[in-house]
N, CA, C and O atoms as a CHARMM CRD file, in Angstrom:
* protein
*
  276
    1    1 UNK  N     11.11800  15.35700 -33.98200 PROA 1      0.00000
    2    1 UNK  CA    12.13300  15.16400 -32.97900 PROA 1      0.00000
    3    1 UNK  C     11.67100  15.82700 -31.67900 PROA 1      0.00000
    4    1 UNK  O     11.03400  16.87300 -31.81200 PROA 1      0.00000
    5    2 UNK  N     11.88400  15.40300 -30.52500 PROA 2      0.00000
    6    2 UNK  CA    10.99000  15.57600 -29.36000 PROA 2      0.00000
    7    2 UNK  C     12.48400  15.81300 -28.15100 PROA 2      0.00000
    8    2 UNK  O     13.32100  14.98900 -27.78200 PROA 2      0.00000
    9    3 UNK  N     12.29900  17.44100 -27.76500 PROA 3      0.00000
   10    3 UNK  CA    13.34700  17.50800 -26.66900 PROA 3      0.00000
   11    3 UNK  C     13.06300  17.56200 -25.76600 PROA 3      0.00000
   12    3 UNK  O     12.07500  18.16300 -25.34300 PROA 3      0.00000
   13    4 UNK  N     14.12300  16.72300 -24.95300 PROA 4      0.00000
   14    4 UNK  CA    13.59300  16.27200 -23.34000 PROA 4      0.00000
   15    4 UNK  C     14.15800  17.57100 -22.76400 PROA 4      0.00000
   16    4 UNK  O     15.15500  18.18600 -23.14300 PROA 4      0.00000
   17    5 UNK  N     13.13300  17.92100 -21.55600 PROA 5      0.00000
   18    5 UNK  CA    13.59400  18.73500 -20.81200 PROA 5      0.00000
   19    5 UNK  C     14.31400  18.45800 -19.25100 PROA 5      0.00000
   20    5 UNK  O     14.28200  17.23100 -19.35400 PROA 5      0.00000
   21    6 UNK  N     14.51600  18.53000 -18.80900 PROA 6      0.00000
   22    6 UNK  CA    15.40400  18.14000 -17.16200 PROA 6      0.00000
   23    6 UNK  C     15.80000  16.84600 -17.76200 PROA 6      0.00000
   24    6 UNK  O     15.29500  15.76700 -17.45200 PROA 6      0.00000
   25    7 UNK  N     16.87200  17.04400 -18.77100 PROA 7      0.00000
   26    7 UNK  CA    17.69900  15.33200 -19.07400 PROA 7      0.00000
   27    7 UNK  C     18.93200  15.39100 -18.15300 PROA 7      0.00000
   28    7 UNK  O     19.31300  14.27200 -17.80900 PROA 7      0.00000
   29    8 UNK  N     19.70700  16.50900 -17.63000 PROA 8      0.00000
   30    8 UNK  CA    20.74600  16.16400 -17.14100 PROA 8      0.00000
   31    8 UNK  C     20.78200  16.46400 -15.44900 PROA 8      0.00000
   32    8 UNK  O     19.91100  17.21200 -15.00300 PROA 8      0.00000
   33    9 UNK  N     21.57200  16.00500 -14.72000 PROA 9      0.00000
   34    9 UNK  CA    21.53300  16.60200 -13.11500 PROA 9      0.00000
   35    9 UNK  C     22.04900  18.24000 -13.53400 PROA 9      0.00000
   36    9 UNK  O     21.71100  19.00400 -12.63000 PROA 9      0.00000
   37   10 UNK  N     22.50700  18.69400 -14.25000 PROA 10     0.00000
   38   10 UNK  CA    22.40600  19.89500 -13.83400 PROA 10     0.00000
   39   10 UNK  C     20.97300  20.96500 -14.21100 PROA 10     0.00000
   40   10 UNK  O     20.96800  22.14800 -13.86900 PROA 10     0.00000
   41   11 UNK  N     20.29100  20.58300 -14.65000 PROA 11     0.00000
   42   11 UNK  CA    19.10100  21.07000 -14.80400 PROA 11     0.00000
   43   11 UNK  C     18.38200  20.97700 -13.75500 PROA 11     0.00000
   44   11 UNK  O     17.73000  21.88900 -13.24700 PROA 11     0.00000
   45   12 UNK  N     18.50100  19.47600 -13.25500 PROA 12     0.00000
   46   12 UNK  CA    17.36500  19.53400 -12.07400 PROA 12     0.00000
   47   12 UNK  C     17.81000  20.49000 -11.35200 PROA 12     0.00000
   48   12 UNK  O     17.03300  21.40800 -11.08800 PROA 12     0.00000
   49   13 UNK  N     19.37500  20.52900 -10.77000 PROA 13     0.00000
   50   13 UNK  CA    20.13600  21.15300  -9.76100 PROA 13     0.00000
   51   13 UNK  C     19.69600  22.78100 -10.32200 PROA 13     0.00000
   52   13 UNK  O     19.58600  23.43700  -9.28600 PROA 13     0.00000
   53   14 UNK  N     19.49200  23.41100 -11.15300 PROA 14     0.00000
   54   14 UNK  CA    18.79600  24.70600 -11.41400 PROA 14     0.00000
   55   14 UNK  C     17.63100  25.09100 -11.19000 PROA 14     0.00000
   56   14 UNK  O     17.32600  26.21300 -10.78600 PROA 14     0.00000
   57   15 UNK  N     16.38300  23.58000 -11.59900 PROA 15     0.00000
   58   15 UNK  CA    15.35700  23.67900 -11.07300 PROA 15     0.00000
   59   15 UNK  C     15.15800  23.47100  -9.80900 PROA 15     0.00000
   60   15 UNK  O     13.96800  23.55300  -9.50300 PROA 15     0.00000
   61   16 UNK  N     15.73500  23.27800  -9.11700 PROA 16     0.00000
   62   16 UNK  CA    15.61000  23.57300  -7.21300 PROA 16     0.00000
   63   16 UNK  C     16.27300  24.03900  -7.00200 PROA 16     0.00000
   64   16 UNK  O     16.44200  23.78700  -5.80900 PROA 16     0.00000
   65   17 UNK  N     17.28200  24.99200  -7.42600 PROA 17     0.00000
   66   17 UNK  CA    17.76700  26.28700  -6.98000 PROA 17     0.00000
   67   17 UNK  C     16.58200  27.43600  -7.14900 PROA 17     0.00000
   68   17 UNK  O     16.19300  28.15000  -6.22400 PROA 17     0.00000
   69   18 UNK  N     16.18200  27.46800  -8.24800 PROA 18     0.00000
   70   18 UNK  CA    15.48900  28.62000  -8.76400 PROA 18     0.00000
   71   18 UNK  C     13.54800  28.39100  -7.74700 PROA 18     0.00000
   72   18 UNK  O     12.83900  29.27500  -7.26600 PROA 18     0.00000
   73   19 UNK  N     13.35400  27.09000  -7.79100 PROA 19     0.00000
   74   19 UNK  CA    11.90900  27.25300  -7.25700 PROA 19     0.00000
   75   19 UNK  C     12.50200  26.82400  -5.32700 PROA 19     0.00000
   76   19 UNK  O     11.61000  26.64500  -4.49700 PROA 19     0.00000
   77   20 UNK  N     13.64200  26.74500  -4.99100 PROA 20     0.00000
   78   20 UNK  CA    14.03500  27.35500  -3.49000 PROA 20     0.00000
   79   20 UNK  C     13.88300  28.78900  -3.38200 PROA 20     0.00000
   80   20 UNK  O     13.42700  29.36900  -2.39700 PROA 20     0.00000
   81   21 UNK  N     14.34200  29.39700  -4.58300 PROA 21     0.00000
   82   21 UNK  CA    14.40200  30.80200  -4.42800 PROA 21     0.00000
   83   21 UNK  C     13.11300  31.75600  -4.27100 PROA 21     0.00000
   84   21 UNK  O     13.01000  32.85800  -3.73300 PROA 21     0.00000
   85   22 UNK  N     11.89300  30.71100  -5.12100 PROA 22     0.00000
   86   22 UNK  CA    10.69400  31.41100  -5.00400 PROA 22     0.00000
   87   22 UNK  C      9.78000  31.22500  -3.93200 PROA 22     0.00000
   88   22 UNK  O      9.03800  32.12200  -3.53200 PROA 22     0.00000
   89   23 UNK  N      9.82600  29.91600  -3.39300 PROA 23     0.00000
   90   23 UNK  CA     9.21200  29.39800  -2.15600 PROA 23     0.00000
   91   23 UNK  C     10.00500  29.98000  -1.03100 PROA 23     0.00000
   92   23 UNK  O      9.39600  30.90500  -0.49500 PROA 23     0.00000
   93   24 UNK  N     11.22200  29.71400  -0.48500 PROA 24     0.00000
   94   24 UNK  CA    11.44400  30.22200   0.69900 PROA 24     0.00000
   95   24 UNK  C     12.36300  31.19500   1.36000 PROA 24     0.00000
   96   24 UNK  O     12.59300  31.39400   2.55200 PROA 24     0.00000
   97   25 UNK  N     13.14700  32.12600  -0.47200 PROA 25     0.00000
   98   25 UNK  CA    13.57100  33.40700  -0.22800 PROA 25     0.00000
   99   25 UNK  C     15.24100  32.69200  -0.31400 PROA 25     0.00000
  100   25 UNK  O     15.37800  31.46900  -0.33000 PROA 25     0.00000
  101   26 UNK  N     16.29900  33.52900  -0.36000 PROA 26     0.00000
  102   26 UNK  CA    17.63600  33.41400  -0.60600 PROA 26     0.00000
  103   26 UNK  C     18.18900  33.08100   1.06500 PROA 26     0.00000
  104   26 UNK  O     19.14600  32.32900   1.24500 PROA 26     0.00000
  105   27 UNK  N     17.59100  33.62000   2.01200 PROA 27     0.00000
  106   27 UNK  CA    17.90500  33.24200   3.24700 PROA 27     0.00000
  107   27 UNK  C     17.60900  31.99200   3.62200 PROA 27     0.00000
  108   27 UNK  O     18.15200  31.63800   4.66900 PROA 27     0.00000
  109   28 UNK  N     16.98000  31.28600   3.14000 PROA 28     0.00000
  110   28 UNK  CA    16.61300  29.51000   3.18500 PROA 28     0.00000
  111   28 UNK  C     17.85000  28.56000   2.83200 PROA 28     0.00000
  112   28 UNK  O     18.23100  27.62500   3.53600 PROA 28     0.00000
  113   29 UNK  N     18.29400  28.88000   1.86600 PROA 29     0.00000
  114   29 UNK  CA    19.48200  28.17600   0.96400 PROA 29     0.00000
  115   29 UNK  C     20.53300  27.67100   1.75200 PROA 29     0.00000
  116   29 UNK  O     20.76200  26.46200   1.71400 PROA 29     0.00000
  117   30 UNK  N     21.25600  28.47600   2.51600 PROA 30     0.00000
  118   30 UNK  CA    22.13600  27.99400   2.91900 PROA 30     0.00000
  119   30 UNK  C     21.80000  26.88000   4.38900 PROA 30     0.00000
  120   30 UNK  O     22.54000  26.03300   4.88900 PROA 30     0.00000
  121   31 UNK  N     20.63500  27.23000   4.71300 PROA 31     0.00000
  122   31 UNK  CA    20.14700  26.67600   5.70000 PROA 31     0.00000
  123   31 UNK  C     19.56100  25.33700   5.24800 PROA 31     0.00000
  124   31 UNK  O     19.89500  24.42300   6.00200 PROA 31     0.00000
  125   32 UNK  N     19.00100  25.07000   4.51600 PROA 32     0.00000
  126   32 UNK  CA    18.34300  24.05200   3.07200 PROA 32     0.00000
  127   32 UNK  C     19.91500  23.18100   2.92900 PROA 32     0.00000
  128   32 UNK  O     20.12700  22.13300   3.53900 PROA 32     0.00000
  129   33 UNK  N     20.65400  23.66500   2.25700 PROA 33     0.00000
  130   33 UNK  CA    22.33000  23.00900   2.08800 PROA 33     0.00000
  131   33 UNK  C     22.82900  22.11500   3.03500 PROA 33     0.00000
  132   33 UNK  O     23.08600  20.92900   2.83100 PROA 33     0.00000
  133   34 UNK  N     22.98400  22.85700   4.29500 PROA 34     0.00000
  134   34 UNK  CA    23.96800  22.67900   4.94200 PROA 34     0.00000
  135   34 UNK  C     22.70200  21.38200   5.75400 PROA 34     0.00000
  136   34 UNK  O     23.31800  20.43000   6.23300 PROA 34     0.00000
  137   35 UNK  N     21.55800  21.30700   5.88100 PROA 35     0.00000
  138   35 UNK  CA    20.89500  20.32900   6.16700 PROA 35     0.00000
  139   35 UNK  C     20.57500  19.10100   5.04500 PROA 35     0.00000
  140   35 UNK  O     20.05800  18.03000   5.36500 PROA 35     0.00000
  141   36 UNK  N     20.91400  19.40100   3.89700 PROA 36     0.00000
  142   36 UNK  CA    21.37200  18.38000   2.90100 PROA 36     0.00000
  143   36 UNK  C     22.61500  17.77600   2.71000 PROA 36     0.00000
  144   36 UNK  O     22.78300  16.68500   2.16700 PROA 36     0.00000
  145   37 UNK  N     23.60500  18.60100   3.22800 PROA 37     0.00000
  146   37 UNK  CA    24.83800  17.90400   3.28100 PROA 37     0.00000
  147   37 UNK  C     24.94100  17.19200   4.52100 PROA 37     0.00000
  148   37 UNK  O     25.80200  16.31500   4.58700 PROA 37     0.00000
  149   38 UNK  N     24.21500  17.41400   5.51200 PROA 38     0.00000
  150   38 UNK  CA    24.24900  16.97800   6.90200 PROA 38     0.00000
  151   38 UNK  C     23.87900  15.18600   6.61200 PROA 38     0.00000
  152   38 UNK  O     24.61500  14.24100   6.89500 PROA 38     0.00000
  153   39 UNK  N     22.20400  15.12600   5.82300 PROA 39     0.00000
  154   39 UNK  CA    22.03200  14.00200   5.51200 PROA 39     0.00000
  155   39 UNK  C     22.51100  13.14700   4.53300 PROA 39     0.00000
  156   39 UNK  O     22.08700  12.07200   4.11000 PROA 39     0.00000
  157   40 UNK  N     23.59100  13.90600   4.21800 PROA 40     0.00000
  158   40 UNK  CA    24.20500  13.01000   2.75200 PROA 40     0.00000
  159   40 UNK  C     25.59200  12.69400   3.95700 PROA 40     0.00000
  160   40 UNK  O     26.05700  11.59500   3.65600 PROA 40     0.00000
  161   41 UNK  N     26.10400  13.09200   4.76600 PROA 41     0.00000
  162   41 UNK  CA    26.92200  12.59000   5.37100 PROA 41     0.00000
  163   41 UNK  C     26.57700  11.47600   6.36000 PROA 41     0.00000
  164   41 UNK  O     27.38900  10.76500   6.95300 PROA 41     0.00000
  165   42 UNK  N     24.87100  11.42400   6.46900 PROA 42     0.00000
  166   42 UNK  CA    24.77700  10.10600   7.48500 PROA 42     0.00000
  167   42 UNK  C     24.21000   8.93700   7.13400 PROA 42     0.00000
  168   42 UNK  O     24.15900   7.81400   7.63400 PROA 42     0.00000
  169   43 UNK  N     23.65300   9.62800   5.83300 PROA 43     0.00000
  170   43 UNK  CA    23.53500   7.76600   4.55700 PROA 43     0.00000
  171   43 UNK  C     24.74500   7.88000   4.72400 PROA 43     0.00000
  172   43 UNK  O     24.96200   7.34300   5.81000 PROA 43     0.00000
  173   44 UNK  N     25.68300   8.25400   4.31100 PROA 44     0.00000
  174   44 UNK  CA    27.08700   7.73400   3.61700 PROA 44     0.00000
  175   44 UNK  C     27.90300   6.89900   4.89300 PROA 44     0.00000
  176   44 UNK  O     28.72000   5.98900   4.75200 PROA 44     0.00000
  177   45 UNK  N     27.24600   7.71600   6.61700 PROA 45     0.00000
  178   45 UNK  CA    27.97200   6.88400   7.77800 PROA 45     0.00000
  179   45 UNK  C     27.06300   5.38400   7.71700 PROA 45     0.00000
  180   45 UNK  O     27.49400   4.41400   8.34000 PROA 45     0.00000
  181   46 UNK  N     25.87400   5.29300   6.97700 PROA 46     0.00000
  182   46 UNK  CA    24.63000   4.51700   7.48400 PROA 46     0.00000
  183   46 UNK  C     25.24800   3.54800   6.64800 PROA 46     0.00000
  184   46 UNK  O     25.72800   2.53900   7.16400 PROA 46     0.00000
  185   47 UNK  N     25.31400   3.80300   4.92800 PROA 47     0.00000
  186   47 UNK  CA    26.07800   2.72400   4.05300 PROA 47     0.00000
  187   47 UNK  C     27.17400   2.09100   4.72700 PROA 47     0.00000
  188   47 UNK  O     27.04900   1.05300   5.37600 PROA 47     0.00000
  189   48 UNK  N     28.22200   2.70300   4.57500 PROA 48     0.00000
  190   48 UNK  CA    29.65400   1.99900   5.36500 PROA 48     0.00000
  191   48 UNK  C     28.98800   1.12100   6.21900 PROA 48     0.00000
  192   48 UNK  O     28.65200   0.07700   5.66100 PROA 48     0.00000
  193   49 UNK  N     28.63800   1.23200   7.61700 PROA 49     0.00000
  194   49 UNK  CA    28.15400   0.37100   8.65900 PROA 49     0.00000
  195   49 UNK  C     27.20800  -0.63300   7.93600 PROA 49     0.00000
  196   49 UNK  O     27.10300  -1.77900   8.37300 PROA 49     0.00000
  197   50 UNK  N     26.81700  -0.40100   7.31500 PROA 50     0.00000
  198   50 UNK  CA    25.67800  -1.56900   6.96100 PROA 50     0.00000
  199   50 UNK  C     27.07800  -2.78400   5.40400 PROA 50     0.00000
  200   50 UNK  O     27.10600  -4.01300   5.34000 PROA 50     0.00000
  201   51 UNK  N     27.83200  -1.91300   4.60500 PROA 51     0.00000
  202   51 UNK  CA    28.46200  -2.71500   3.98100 PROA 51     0.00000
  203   51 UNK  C     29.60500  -3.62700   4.88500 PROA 51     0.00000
  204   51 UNK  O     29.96200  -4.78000   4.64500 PROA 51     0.00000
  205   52 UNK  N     30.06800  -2.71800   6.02200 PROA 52     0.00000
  206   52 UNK  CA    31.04200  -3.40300   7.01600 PROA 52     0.00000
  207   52 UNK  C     30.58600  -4.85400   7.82900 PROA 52     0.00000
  208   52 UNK  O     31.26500  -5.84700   8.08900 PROA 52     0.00000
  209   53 UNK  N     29.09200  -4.53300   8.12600 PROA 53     0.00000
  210   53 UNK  CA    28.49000  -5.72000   8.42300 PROA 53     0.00000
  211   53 UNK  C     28.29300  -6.85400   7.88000 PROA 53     0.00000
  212   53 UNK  O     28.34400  -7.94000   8.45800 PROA 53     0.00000
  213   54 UNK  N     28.00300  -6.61600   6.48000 PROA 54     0.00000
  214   54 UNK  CA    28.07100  -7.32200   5.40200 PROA 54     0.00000
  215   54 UNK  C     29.20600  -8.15800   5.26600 PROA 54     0.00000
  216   54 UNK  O     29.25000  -9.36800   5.04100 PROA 54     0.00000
  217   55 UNK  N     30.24000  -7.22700   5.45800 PROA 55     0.00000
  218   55 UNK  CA    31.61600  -7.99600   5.09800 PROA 55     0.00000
  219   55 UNK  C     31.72900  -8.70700   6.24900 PROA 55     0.00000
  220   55 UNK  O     31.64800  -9.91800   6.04200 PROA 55     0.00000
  221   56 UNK  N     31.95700  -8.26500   7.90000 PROA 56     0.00000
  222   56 UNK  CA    31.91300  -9.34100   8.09300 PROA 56     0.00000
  223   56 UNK  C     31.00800 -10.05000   8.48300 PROA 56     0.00000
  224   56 UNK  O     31.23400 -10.51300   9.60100 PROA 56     0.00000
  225   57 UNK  N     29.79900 -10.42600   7.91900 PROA 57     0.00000
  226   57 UNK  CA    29.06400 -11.52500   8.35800 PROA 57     0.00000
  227   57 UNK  C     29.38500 -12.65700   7.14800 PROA 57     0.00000
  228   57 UNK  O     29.05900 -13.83200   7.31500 PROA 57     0.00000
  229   58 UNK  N     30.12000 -12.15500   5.78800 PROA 58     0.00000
  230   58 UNK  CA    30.21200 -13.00800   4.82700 PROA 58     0.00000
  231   58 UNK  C     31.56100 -13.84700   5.39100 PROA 58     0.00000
  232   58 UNK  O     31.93900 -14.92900   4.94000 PROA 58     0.00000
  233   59 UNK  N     32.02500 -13.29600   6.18700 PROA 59     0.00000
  234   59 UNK  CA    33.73500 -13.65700   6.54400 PROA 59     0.00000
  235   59 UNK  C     33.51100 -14.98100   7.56000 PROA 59     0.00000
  236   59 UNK  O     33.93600 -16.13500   7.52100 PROA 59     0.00000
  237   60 UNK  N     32.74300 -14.33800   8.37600 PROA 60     0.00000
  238   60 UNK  CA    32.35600 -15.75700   9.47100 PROA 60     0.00000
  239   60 UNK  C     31.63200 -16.54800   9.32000 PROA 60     0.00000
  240   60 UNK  O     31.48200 -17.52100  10.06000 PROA 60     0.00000
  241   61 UNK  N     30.86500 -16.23600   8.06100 PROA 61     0.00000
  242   61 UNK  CA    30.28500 -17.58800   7.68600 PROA 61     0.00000
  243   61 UNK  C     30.95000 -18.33800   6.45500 PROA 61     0.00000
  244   61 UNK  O     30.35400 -19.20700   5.81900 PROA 61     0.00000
  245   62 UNK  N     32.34500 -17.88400   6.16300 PROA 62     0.00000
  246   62 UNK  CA    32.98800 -18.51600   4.91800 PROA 62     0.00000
  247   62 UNK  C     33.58500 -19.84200   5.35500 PROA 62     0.00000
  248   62 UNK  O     34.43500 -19.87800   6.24500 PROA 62     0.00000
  249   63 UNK  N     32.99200 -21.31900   4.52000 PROA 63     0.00000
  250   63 UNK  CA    33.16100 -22.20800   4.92600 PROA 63     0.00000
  251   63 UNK  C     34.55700 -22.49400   5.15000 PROA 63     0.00000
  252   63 UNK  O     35.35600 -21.66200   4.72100 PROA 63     0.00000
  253   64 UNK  N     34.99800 -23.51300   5.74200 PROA 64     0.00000
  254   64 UNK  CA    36.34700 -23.96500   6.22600 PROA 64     0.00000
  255   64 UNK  C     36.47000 -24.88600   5.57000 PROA 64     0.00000
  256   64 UNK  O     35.43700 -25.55500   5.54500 PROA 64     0.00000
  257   65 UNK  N     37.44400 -25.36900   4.86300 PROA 65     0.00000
  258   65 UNK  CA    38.08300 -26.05000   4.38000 PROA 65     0.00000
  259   65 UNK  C     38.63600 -27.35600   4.60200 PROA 65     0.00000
  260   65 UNK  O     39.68600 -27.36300   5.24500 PROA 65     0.00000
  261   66 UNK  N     38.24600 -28.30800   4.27800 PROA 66     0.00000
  262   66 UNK  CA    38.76000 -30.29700   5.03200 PROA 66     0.00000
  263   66 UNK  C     39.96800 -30.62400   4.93100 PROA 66     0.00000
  264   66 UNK  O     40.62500 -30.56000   3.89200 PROA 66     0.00000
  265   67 UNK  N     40.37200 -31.01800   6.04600 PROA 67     0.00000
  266   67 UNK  CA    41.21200 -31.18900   5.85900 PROA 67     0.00000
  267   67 UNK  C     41.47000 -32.56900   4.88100 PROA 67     0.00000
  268   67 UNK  O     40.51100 -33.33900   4.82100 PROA 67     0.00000
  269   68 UNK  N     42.47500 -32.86900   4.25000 PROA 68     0.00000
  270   68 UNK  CA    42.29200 -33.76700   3.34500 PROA 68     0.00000
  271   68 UNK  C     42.54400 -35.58900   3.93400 PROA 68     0.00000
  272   68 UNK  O     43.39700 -35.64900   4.81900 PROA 68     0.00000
  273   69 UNK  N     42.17100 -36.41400   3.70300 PROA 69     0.00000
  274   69 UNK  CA    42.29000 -37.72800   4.15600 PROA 69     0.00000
  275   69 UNK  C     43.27700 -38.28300   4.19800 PROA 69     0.00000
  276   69 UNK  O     43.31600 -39.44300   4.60800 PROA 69     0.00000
């Protein structure tokens, strides 16, 4: 039987806590964070705008309907 190691996100999330801690000291971290949350807030502005577009470009190109004879 063969155990996986880093199977869950919280492992990874320990293993880059702990080798942040050895590379660039406890004073890095919060500085490291708060520039990871920075870019997780501008995919997340980048998604929206790009699904909004989506929607409406599917909207104006949704065919119209005949009128009947």
């Amino acid at each position: 039987m063969q155990t996986q190691m880093l199977g869950s996100p919280t492992d990874w999330i320990i293993l880059i806590v702990v080798v942040l801690l050895v590379l660039g000291g406890s004073k890095k971290i919060p500085e490291v964070a708060k520039a990871l949350g920075r870019a997780m807030g501008e995919f997340r502005k980048g998604r929206m705008e790009v699904e909004r577009e989506i929607s409406e470009a599917t909207k104006s190109e949704a065919p119209k309907p005949e009128p009947p004879n």
